[in-house]
C-alpha positions in Angstrom: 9.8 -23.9 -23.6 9.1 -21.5 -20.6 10.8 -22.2 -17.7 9.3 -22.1 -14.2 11.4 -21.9 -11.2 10.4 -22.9 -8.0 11.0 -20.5 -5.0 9.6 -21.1 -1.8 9.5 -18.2 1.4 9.7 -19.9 5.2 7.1 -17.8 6.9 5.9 -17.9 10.6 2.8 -16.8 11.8 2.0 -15.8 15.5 -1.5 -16.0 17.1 -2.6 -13.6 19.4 -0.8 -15.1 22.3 2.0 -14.9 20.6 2.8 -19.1 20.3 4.2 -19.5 17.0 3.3 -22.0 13.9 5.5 -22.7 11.0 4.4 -22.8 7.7 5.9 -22.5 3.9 4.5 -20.2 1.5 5.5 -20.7 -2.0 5.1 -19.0 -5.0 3.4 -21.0 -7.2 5.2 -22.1 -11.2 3.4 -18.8 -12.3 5.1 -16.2 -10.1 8.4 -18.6 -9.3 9.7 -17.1 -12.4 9.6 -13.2 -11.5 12.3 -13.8 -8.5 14.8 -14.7 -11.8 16.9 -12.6 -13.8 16.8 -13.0 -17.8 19.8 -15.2 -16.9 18.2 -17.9 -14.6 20.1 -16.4 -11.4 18.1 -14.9 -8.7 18.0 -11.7 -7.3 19.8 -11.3 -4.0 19.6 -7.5 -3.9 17.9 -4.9 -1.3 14.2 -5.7 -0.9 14.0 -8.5 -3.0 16.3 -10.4 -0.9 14.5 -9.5 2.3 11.2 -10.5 1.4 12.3 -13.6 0.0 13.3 -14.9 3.2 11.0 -13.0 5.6 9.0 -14.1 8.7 5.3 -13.3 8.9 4.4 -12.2 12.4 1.7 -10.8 13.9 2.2 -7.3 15.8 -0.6 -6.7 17.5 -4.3 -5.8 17.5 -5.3 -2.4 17.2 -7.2 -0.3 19.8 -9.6 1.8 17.8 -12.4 3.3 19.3 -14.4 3.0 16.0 -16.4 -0.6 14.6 -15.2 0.9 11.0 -13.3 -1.6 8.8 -9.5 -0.9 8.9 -8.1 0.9 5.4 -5.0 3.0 5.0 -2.2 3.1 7.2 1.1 5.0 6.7 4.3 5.1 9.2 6.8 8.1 9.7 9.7 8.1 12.0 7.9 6.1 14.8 4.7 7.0 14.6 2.0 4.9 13.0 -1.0 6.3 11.9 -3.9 3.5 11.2 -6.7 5.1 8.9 -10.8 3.7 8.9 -13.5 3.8 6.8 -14.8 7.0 6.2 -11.4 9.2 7.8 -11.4 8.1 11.4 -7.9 7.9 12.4 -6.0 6.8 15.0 -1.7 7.3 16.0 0.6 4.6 17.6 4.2 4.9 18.8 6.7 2.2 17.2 7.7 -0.5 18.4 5.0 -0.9 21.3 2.3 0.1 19.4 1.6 2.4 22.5 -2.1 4.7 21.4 -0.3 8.2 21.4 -3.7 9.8 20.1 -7.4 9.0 20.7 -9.8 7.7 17.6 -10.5 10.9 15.7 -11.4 12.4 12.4 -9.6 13.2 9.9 -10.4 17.1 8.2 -11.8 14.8 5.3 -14.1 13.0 7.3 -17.0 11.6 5.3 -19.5 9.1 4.2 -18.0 9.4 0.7 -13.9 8.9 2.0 -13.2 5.2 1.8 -9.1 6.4 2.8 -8.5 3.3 1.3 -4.8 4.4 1.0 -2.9 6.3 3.4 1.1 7.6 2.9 3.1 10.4 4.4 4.6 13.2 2.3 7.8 14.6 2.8 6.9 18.6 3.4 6.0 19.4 7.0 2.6 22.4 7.3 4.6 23.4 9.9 8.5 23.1 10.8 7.4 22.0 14.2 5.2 19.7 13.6 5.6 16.1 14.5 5.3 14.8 11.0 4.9 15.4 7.4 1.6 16.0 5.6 -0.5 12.7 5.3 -1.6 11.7 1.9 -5.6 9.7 2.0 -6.8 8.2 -0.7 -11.0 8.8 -1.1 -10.8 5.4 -3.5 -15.2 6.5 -3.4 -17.1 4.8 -6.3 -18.9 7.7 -7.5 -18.7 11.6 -7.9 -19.1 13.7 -5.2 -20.2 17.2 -6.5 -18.7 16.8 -9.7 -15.1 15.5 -8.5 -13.8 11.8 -7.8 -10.7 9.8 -6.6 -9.6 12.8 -4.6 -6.1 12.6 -2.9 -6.8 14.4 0.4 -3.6 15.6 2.4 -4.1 16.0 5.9 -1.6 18.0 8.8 -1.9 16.0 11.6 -0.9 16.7 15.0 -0.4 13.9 17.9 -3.2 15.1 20.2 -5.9 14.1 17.5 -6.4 17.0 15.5 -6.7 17.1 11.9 -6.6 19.3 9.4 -7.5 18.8 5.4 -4.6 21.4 3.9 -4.8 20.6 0.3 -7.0 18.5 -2.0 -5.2 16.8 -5.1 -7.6 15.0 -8.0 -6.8 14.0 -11.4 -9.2 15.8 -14.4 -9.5 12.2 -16.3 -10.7 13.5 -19.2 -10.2 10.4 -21.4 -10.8 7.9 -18.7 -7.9 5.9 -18.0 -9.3 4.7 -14.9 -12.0 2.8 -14.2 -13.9 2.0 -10.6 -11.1 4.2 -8.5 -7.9 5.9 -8.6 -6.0 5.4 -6.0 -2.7 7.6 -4.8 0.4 6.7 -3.1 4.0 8.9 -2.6 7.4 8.1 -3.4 9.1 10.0 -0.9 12.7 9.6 -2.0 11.6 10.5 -5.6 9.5 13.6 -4.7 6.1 11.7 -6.8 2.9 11.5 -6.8 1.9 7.7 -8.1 -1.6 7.5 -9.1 -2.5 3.7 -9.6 -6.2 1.7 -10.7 -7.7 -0.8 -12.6 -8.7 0.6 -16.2 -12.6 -1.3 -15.4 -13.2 -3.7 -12.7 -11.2 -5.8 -10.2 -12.6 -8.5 -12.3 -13.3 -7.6 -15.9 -11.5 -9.7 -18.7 -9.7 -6.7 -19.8 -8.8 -5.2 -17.2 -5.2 -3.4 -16.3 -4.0 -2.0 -14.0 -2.3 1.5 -14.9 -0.1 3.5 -12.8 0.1 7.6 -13.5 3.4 9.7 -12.2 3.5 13.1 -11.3 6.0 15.5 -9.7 4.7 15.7 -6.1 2.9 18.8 -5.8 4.0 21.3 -3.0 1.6 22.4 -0.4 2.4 26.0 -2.0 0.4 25.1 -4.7 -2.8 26.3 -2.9 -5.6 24.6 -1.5 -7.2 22.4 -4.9 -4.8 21.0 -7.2 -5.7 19.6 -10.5 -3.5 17.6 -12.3 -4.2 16.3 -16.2 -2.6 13.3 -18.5 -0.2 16.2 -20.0 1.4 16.6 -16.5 2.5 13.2 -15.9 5.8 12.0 -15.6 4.8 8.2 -16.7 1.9 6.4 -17.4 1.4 3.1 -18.4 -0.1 0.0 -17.6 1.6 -3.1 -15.9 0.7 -5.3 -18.1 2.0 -3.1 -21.5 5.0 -4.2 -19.8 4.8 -7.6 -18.1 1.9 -9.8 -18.9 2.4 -12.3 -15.7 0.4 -9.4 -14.0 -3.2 -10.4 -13.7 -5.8 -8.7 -15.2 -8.4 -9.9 -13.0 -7.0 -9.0 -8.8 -8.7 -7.1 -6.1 -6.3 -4.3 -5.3 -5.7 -2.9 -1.7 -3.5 -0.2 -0.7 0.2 0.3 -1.4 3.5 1.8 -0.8 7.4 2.4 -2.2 10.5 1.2 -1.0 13.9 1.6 -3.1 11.9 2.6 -5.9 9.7 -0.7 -5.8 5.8 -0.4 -5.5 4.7 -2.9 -2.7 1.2 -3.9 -3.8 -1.2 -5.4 -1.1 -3.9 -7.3 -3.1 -7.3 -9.9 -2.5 -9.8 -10.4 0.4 -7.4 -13.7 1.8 -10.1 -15.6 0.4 -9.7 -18.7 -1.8 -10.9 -16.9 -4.8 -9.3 -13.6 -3.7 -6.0 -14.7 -2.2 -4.1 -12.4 0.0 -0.7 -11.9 -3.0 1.8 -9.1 -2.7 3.3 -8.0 -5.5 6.3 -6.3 -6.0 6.9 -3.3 -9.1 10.2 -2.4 -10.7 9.4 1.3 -11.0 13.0 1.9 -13.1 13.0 -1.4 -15.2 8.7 -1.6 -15.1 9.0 -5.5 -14.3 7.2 -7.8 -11.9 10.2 -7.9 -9.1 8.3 -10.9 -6.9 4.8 -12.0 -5.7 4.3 -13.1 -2.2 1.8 -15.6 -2.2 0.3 -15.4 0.9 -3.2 -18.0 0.4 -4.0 -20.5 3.1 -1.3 -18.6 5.5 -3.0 -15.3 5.7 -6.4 -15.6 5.3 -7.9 -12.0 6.1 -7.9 -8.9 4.2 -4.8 -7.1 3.8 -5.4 -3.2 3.4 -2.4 -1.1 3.5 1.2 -1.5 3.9 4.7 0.6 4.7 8.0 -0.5 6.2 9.2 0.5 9.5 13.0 -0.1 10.3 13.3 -2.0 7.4 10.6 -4.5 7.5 7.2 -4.0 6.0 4.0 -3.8 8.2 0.8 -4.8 6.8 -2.6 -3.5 8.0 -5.5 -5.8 7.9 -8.8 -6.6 8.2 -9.0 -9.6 11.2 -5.5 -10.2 11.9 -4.4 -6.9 13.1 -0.9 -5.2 12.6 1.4 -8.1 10.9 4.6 -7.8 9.4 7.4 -9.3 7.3 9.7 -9.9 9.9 13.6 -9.9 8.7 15.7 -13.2 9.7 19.0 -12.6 11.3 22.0 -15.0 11.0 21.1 -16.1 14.6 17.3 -15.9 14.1 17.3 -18.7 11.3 
Protein backbone atom coordinates (compact mmCIF):
# COMPACT_ATOMS: atom_id res chain seq x y z
CA UNK A 1 0.00 0.00 0.00
CA UNK A 2 1.23 3.62 -0.83
CA UNK A 3 2.10 5.58 2.00
CA UNK A 4 1.13 9.21 2.38
CA UNK A 5 2.87 11.35 4.75
CA UNK A 6 1.59 14.38 6.12
CA UNK A 7 3.78 17.56 6.12
CA UNK A 8 2.43 20.70 7.03
CA UNK A 9 4.39 24.48 6.23
CA UNK A 10 3.56 27.40 9.12
CA UNK A 11 3.08 30.28 6.80
CA UNK A 12 2.26 34.06 7.62
CA UNK A 13 0.78 36.37 5.55
CA UNK A 14 0.95 40.22 5.83
CA UNK A 15 -1.62 42.73 4.53
CA UNK A 16 -0.73 45.83 3.18
CA UNK A 17 -0.42 47.53 6.50
CA UNK A 18 1.70 45.18 7.36
CA UNK A 19 -0.54 43.45 10.51
CA UNK A 20 0.08 39.90 10.30
CA UNK A 21 -2.30 36.70 10.19
CA UNK A 22 -1.29 33.17 10.86
CA UNK A 23 -2.30 30.45 8.88
CA UNK A 24 -1.06 26.62 7.95
CA UNK A 25 -0.56 25.51 4.60
CA UNK A 26 -0.33 21.85 4.09
CA UNK A 27 0.48 19.79 1.51
CA UNK A 28 -2.19 17.70 0.84
CA UNK A 29 -1.76 13.21 1.10
CA UNK A 30 -0.84 13.66 -2.65
CA UNK A 31 2.24 15.85 -2.46
CA UNK A 32 3.03 14.92 1.45
CA UNK A 33 4.92 12.17 -0.04
CA UNK A 34 7.57 14.17 -2.34
CA UNK A 35 9.15 15.89 0.96
CA UNK A 36 10.31 11.84 1.81
CA UNK A 37 13.27 10.01 0.80
CA UNK A 38 12.77 6.22 -0.61
CA UNK A 39 13.45 5.58 3.06
CA UNK A 40 10.56 7.35 4.85
CA UNK A 41 12.99 10.13 6.31
CA UNK A 42 12.63 13.67 5.19
CA UNK A 43 14.82 15.87 3.61
CA UNK A 44 16.55 18.44 5.72
CA UNK A 45 18.99 19.63 3.09
CA UNK A 46 19.56 23.23 1.34
CA UNK A 47 16.37 24.55 -0.20
CA UNK A 48 14.22 21.89 0.70
CA UNK A 49 14.63 22.53 4.19
CA UNK A 50 14.02 26.30 3.85
CA UNK A 51 10.98 26.14 2.12
CA UNK A 52 9.53 23.68 4.35
CA UNK A 53 9.53 25.94 7.11
CA UNK A 54 9.17 29.34 5.38
CA UNK A 55 7.06 32.45 6.22
CA UNK A 56 4.86 33.97 3.47
CA UNK A 57 5.15 37.75 3.66
CA UNK A 58 4.13 40.32 1.64
CA UNK A 59 6.92 42.83 0.41
CA UNK A 60 5.37 45.48 -1.03
CA UNK A 61 3.23 46.79 -3.95
CA UNK A 62 4.88 47.78 -6.96
CA UNK A 63 4.95 51.27 -8.45
CA UNK A 64 4.62 50.78 -12.19
CA UNK A 65 3.61 53.47 -14.25
CA UNK A 66 1.80 50.94 -16.69
CA UNK A 67 -2.15 49.24 -16.09
CA UNK A 68 -0.37 46.07 -17.79
CA UNK A 69 -0.68 42.74 -15.86
CA UNK A 70 2.52 41.91 -13.99
CA UNK A 71 4.71 38.85 -15.76
CA UNK A 72 8.37 38.11 -15.43
CA UNK A 73 10.60 39.28 -12.85
CA UNK A 74 14.25 38.40 -12.33
CA UNK A 75 16.74 39.70 -9.41
CA UNK A 76 20.61 40.30 -9.68
CA UNK A 77 22.78 41.57 -6.98
CA UNK A 78 20.23 44.00 -5.54
CA UNK A 79 18.43 45.08 -8.22
CA UNK A 80 15.00 43.81 -9.12
CA UNK A 81 13.79 44.12 -12.33
CA UNK A 82 9.69 43.60 -12.55
CA UNK A 83 8.66 42.75 -16.27
CA UNK A 84 4.80 43.59 -17.85
CA UNK A 85 2.78 42.55 -20.40
CA UNK A 86 3.96 43.32 -23.64
CA UNK A 87 8.01 44.30 -22.38
CA UNK A 88 7.40 47.31 -20.12
CA UNK A 89 9.87 47.14 -17.43
CA UNK A 90 10.53 48.62 -14.44
CA UNK A 91 14.07 48.34 -11.79
CA UNK A 92 13.89 48.36 -7.91
CA UNK A 93 16.78 48.44 -5.37
CA UNK A 94 16.75 45.50 -2.65
CA UNK A 95 15.66 45.49 0.24
CA UNK A 96 13.51 48.87 0.09
CA UNK A 97 12.18 48.20 -3.09
CA UNK A 98 13.24 51.92 -3.78
CA UNK A 99 12.10 52.66 -8.05
CA UNK A 100 15.87 53.08 -9.31
CA UNK A 101 14.37 53.41 -13.01
CA UNK A 102 11.18 54.90 -14.50
CA UNK A 103 8.43 52.37 -16.39
CA UNK A 104 10.09 51.76 -19.73
CA UNK A 105 10.29 49.41 -22.63
CA UNK A 106 12.12 46.81 -23.08
CA UNK A 107 14.12 46.65 -26.87
CA UNK A 108 11.46 43.75 -27.37
CA UNK A 109 8.63 45.75 -26.81
CA UNK A 110 5.45 44.38 -28.47
CA UNK A 111 1.86 43.50 -28.74
CA UNK A 112 3.09 39.89 -29.49
CA UNK A 113 5.82 39.78 -26.12
CA UNK A 114 3.76 38.29 -23.25
CA UNK A 115 7.70 38.32 -21.14
CA UNK A 116 5.89 35.91 -19.25
CA UNK A 117 9.34 34.82 -17.84
CA UNK A 118 12.09 36.92 -17.05
CA UNK A 119 15.88 35.70 -15.65
CA UNK A 120 19.34 37.28 -15.69
CA UNK A 121 22.32 35.66 -17.52
CA UNK A 122 25.56 35.57 -16.33
CA UNK A 123 27.69 37.49 -19.28
CA UNK A 124 27.64 41.28 -18.89
CA UNK A 125 27.26 43.40 -22.90
CA UNK A 126 29.43 45.46 -21.27
CA UNK A 127 32.10 44.98 -18.29
CA UNK A 128 30.68 48.17 -16.88
CA UNK A 129 27.54 47.64 -16.88
CA UNK A 130 25.33 47.36 -13.87
CA UNK A 131 24.15 43.87 -14.57
CA UNK A 132 24.14 40.84 -16.71
CA UNK A 133 22.14 40.39 -19.89
CA UNK A 134 18.33 39.76 -19.07
CA UNK A 135 16.73 36.78 -20.48
CA UNK A 136 12.44 37.52 -21.58
CA UNK A 137 10.46 34.90 -22.40
CA UNK A 138 7.83 36.01 -25.51
CA UNK A 139 5.48 32.81 -24.09
CA UNK A 140 3.08 34.52 -27.43
CA UNK A 141 0.40 32.01 -28.70
CA UNK A 142 1.03 32.20 -32.26
CA UNK A 143 3.89 32.90 -34.89
CA UNK A 144 5.09 36.09 -35.46
CA UNK A 145 6.64 36.22 -38.99
CA UNK A 146 7.35 32.77 -39.14
CA UNK A 147 9.15 32.42 -35.59
CA UNK A 148 7.60 31.63 -32.04
CA UNK A 149 8.58 31.16 -28.29
CA UNK A 150 11.47 33.51 -28.80
CA UNK A 151 13.93 33.97 -25.84
CA UNK A 152 14.72 37.69 -26.07
CA UNK A 153 17.90 38.87 -24.14
CA UNK A 154 17.95 42.32 -23.26
CA UNK A 155 21.24 44.79 -21.88
CA UNK A 156 19.66 46.91 -19.58
CA UNK A 157 20.99 49.87 -18.02
CA UNK A 158 19.58 51.57 -14.60
CA UNK A 159 18.40 54.85 -16.26
CA UNK A 160 15.63 52.88 -18.35
CA UNK A 161 17.20 52.06 -21.37
CA UNK A 162 16.96 48.87 -23.10
CA UNK A 163 18.43 47.17 -25.58
CA UNK A 164 17.35 43.71 -27.41
CA UNK A 165 21.17 42.19 -28.00
CA UNK A 166 20.41 38.77 -29.11
CA UNK A 167 17.27 36.69 -29.99
CA UNK A 168 17.32 32.86 -29.01
CA UNK A 169 14.30 30.46 -30.44
CA UNK A 170 14.10 26.82 -30.68
CA UNK A 171 13.46 25.29 -34.63
CA UNK A 172 10.76 22.61 -33.11
CA UNK A 173 10.70 20.74 -35.97
CA UNK A 174 8.83 17.68 -34.50
CA UNK A 175 6.82 19.68 -31.99
CA UNK A 176 7.58 18.83 -28.64
CA UNK A 177 5.86 21.76 -27.42
CA UNK A 178 2.62 22.66 -27.49
CA UNK A 179 0.78 26.29 -26.62
CA UNK A 180 4.34 27.96 -25.51
CA UNK A 181 7.85 27.44 -24.73
CA UNK A 182 8.99 29.02 -22.16
CA UNK A 183 12.91 29.73 -21.12
CA UNK A 184 14.62 30.16 -17.93
CA UNK A 185 18.83 30.16 -17.00
CA UNK A 186 20.72 28.17 -14.69
CA UNK A 187 23.25 30.45 -13.93
CA UNK A 188 25.60 28.33 -11.87
CA UNK A 189 25.34 25.61 -14.69
CA UNK A 190 25.94 27.99 -17.70
CA UNK A 191 22.10 26.51 -19.26
CA UNK A 192 19.60 27.36 -21.13
CA UNK A 193 16.26 25.47 -19.70
CA UNK A 194 13.49 25.54 -22.14
CA UNK A 195 10.27 24.25 -20.32
CA UNK A 196 6.22 23.82 -21.72
CA UNK A 197 3.33 21.81 -21.69
CA UNK A 198 3.40 19.28 -24.80
CA UNK A 199 -0.69 20.56 -25.53
CA UNK A 200 -2.65 22.52 -23.22
CA UNK A 201 -2.56 23.61 -19.58
CA UNK A 202 -5.51 21.43 -19.48
CA UNK A 203 -5.55 18.58 -21.94
CA UNK A 204 -5.74 14.89 -20.59
CA UNK A 205 -2.38 14.15 -21.91
CA UNK A 206 -0.65 16.68 -21.36
CA UNK A 207 3.22 16.94 -19.97
CA UNK A 208 5.17 19.13 -19.26
CA UNK A 209 8.76 18.72 -20.91
CA UNK A 210 11.81 20.61 -20.07
CA UNK A 211 14.74 21.07 -22.96
CA UNK A 212 18.56 21.87 -21.87
CA UNK A 213 21.07 23.55 -23.73
CA UNK A 214 24.51 24.97 -23.11
CA UNK A 215 23.77 28.72 -22.58
CA UNK A 216 24.63 30.32 -25.65
CA UNK A 217 27.20 33.28 -25.56
CA UNK A 218 26.33 36.70 -26.70
CA UNK A 219 29.33 36.06 -29.27
CA UNK A 220 27.08 33.89 -30.99
CA UNK A 221 25.65 36.82 -33.05
CA UNK A 222 22.47 38.53 -33.02
CA UNK A 223 19.73 35.28 -33.88
CA UNK A 224 20.48 32.02 -32.41
CA UNK A 225 18.80 28.89 -33.42
CA UNK A 226 18.94 26.03 -31.46
CA UNK A 227 17.43 22.34 -32.62
CA UNK A 228 16.46 18.93 -30.59
CA UNK A 229 20.13 17.68 -31.65
CA UNK A 230 21.68 20.44 -29.53
CA UNK A 231 20.25 19.70 -26.29
CA UNK A 232 21.85 18.61 -23.34
CA UNK A 233 18.52 16.90 -21.86
CA UNK A 234 15.10 16.57 -22.74
CA UNK A 235 12.42 14.86 -21.20
CA UNK A 236 9.27 15.26 -19.69
CA UNK A 237 8.46 15.37 -15.84
CA UNK A 238 6.22 13.06 -15.85
CA UNK A 239 8.59 10.12 -17.94
CA UNK A 240 10.06 10.51 -14.57
CA UNK A 241 7.62 11.11 -11.74
CA UNK A 242 4.04 10.63 -12.43
CA UNK A 243 2.77 12.72 -9.12
CA UNK A 244 3.36 15.67 -11.55
CA UNK A 245 0.08 16.76 -12.95
CA UNK A 246 -0.75 16.63 -16.29
CA UNK A 247 -3.41 19.09 -16.26
CA UNK A 248 -1.64 22.73 -14.21
CA UNK A 249 -1.56 26.27 -15.40
CA UNK A 250 2.17 27.09 -15.50
CA UNK A 251 3.67 30.55 -14.65
CA UNK A 252 7.15 31.57 -14.65
CA UNK A 253 10.18 29.91 -13.04
CA UNK A 254 13.61 29.96 -11.79
CA UNK A 255 16.82 27.64 -10.39
CA UNK A 256 18.29 27.44 -7.15
CA UNK A 257 20.99 24.67 -6.24
CA UNK A 258 20.16 22.99 -9.23
CA UNK A 259 16.28 22.76 -8.32
CA UNK A 260 13.68 24.36 -10.78
CA UNK A 261 11.24 26.53 -8.67
CA UNK A 262 7.93 26.32 -10.57
CA UNK A 263 5.28 29.00 -9.91
CA UNK A 264 1.92 27.53 -11.15
CA UNK A 265 -2.30 28.27 -11.21
CA UNK A 266 -4.34 31.57 -11.24
CA UNK A 267 -4.80 31.16 -6.98
CA UNK A 268 -8.21 30.23 -7.88
CA UNK A 269 -10.04 27.17 -6.46
CA UNK A 270 -9.79 25.31 -9.60
CA UNK A 271 -6.39 26.82 -10.43
CA UNK A 272 -4.65 26.82 -7.10
CA UNK A 273 -1.63 28.90 -6.60
CA UNK A 274 1.13 25.34 -6.04
CA UNK A 275 4.90 25.69 -6.28
CA UNK A 276 6.66 22.88 -7.21
CA UNK A 277 9.96 22.04 -6.72
CA UNK A 278 12.42 19.90 -9.69
CA UNK A 279 15.39 17.75 -8.95
CA UNK A 280 17.31 18.76 -12.04
CA UNK A 281 20.23 15.90 -11.09
CA UNK A 282 17.96 13.08 -9.72
CA UNK A 283 14.68 14.41 -12.12
CA UNK A 284 12.26 13.92 -9.06
CA UNK A 285 9.42 15.97 -7.62
CA UNK A 286 11.65 17.59 -4.59
CA UNK A 287 8.26 19.30 -2.77
CA UNK A 288 5.07 21.14 -3.72
CA UNK A 289 3.99 24.28 -1.85
CA UNK A 290 0.46 24.24 -1.61
CA UNK A 291 -0.47 27.58 -1.45
CA UNK A 292 -4.73 27.43 -2.06
CA UNK A 293 -6.97 29.47 0.21
CA UNK A 294 -3.60 31.39 1.64
CA UNK A 295 -2.66 32.98 -1.53
CA UNK A 296 -5.33 33.53 -3.64
CA UNK A 297 -3.89 35.74 -6.64
CA UNK A 298 -1.88 34.87 -9.46
CA UNK A 299 1.61 34.04 -8.95
CA UNK A 300 3.85 34.97 -12.13
CA UNK A 301 7.40 34.80 -11.67
CA UNK A 302 9.84 34.00 -9.04
CA UNK A 303 13.82 34.28 -8.01
CA UNK A 304 15.56 34.34 -4.53
CA UNK A 305 17.13 37.25 -3.19
CA UNK A 306 19.56 36.72 -0.12
CA UNK A 307 18.36 33.43 0.16
CA UNK A 308 14.78 33.58 0.21
CA UNK A 309 12.56 33.35 -2.77
CA UNK A 310 10.36 36.36 -4.02
CA UNK A 311 7.36 35.81 -5.90
CA UNK A 312 5.82 38.33 -8.32
CA UNK A 313 2.13 38.37 -8.61
CA UNK A 314 -0.86 39.47 -9.98
CA UNK A 315 -2.95 41.39 -6.78
CA UNK A 316 -0.74 40.82 -4.01
CA UNK A 317 2.26 42.52 -5.06
CA UNK A 318 5.95 41.46 -4.25
CA UNK A 319 5.66 38.47 -1.64
CA UNK A 320 8.18 36.15 -0.48
CA UNK A 321 9.12 32.95 1.46
CA UNK A 322 10.47 34.50 4.23
CA UNK A 323 13.26 32.26 6.19
CA UNK A 324 12.55 31.59 10.11
CA UNK A 325 15.47 32.29 12.41
CA UNK A 326 15.97 30.39 15.71
CA UNK A 327 14.72 33.62 17.41
CA UNK A 328 12.03 34.37 14.68
CA UNK A 329 10.08 31.04 15.45
Amino acid sequence: MKKLFAISLLLLLTSHVMSRESFVCCTSGEYASLMMSDEGIVQKEGIIDYLNSAQLTRVTTFQSDSARAFQGMAIYGDYLVSVQNKGIATIYHLPEMKKVSPTFPLGSFADYNHANVAAFGVEKYRKKDPMPVLYVSQAYRKPVNGKKDLCYVERLGLNGSSKTVQTIMLDDDTHLFGYALQWTIDAENRRLIGFGNTEGNFGVNNELRLIIFPLPKLSKGKEVHLKASDAIDCYTLQQFDPRYPHQVVGQGACVRDDYLILPTGFGEKDTPSIIYVWDLNKKTLAAAIDLRGKLDHEMEDADFYQGELYIQTNGAGLVKLQEIKDGNK
